[in-house]
C-alpha positions in Angstrom: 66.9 -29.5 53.7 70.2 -27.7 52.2 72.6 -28.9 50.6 75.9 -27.1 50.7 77.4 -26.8 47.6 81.3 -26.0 47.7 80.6 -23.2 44.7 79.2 -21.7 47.8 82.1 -21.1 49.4 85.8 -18.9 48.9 88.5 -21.2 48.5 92.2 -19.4 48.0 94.5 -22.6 46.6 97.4 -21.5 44.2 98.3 -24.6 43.5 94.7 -25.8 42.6 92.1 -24.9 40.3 88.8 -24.0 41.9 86.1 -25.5 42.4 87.3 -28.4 40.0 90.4 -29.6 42.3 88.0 -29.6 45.2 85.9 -31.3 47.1 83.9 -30.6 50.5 83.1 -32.7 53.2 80.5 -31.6 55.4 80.6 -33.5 58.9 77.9 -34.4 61.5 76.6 -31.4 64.2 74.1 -30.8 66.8 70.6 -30.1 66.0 70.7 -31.7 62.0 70.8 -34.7 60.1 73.5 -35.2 57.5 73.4 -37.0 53.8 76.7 -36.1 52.4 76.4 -32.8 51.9 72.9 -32.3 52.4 71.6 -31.3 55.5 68.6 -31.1 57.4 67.5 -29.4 60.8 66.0 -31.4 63.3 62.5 -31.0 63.7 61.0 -27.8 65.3 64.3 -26.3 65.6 65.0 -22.8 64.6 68.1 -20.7 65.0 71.9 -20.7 64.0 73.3 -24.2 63.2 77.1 -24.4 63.2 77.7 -27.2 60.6 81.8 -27.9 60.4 82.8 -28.4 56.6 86.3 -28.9 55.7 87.9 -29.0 52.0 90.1 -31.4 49.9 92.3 -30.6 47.2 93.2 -34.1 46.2 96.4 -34.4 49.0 95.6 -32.1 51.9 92.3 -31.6 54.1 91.9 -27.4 55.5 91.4 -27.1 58.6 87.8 -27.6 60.2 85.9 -24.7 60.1 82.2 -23.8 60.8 79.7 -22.8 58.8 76.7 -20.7 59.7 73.2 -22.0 59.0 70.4 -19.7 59.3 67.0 -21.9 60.1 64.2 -20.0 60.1 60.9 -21.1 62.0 58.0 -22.9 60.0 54.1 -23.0 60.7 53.2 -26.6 62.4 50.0 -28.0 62.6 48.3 -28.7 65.6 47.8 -32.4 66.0 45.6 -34.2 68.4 46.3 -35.7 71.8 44.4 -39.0 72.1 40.1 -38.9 70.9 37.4 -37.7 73.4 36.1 -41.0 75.0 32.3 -41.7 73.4 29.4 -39.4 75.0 25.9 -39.2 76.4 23.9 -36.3 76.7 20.2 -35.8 78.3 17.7 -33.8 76.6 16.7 -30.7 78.5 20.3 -31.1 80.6 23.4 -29.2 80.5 26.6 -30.6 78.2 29.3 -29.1 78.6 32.4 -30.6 77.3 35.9 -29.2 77.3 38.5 -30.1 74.1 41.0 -28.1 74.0 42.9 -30.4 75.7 42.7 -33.2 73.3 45.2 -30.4 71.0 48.8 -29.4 70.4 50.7 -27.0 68.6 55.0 -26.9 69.1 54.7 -23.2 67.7 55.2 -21.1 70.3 52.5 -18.0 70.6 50.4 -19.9 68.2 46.9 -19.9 68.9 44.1 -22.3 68.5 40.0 -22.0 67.4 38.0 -24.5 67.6 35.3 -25.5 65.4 32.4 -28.8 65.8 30.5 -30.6 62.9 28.0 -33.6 63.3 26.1 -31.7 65.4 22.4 -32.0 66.2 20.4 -29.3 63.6 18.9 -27.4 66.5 21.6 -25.9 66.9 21.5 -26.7 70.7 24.8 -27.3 71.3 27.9 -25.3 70.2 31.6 -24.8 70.5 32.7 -22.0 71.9 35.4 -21.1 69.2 38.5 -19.7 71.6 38.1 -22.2 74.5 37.3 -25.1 72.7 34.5 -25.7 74.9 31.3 -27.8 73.9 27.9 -26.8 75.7 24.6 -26.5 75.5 21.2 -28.5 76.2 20.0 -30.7 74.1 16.3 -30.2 72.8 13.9 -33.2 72.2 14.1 -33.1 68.0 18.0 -33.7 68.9 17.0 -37.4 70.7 17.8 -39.9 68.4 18.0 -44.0 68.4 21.6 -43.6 66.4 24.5 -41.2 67.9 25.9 -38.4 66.2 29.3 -38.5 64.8 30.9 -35.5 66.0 34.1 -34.1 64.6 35.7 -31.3 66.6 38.8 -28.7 64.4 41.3 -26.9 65.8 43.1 -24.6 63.6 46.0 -22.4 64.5 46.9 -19.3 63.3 48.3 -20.0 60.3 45.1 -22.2 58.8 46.4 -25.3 59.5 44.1 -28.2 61.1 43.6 -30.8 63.3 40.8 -32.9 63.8 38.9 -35.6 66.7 36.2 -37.5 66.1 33.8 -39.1 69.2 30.1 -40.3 69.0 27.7 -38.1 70.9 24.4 -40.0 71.9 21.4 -37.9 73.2 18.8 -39.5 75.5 15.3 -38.6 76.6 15.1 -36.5 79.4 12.9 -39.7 81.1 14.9 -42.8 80.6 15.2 -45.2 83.0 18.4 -45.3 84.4 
């Protein structure tokens, strides 16, 4: 947000005193929200905003004129895009699991890794970190009755984080089905 301050600006009056004689109105535009004379750029939006401002010398309005905003762009974090539906894994069988595409990120040529926790301790499965892509085969010490709560990070380029959570449950490799 900036609020625009009429100190801020050249005002030639000679039958005024400035800035005590004068007060600014600040009027709605594209591409910001307005609180009196506080404005604030919509979100994700970077660039040059044209904000029109006029002043009052207690009779007379100026003219409408246009001021120039400078809105520079801002690190946001990734967020995710709906949760991985629940899994099942076989011991001794290939997981692989993409979940890259359960992530966002609005900043253009920002990047993602990917990180995993809750994994089984064997250290059977892993994430690739750039593709976001979850693989392995399970071993028999990662069988167990209760599933494992798996939380899967992506975090872009500027360390900021995003996080899914699904239940992984890892079967005997002779179950009935």
């Amino acid at each position: 947000s900036l609020t625009i301050d009429i100190r801020s600006l050249e005002v030639v009056d000679p039958d005024n005193s400035f800035p005590g004689d004068f007060t600014l109105e600040v009027r709605d535009g594209e591409n910001y929200s307005r609180n009196n004379q506080t404005i604030t750029p919509a979100r994700n939006f970077n660039g040059e905003l044209a904000v029109p401002v006029r002043v009052f010398d207690g009779t007379d309005f100026s003219n409408v004129f246009s001021l120039t905003v400078d809105v520079r762009p801002r690190n946001d974090a990734p967020f995710p895009i709906g949760s991985p539906p629940d899994q099942e894994a076989i011991e001794n069988t290939q997981f692989t699991l993409a979940l890259a595409d359960y992530f966002d990120d609005v900043d253009a040529n920002d990047s993602l890794t990917f990180s995993a926790s809750g994994l089984p301790g064997s250290r059977s499965l892993a994430i690739n970190r750039d593709t976001g892509v979850l693989s392995g085969a399970p071993v028999a010490t990662d069988v167990s009755d209760d599933a494992y709560s798996v939380t899967i990070t992506a975090t872009d380029s500027g360390g900021l984080r995003a996080t899914v959570d699904f239940a992984l449950t890892i079967y005997p490799d002779d179950r009935a089905d």
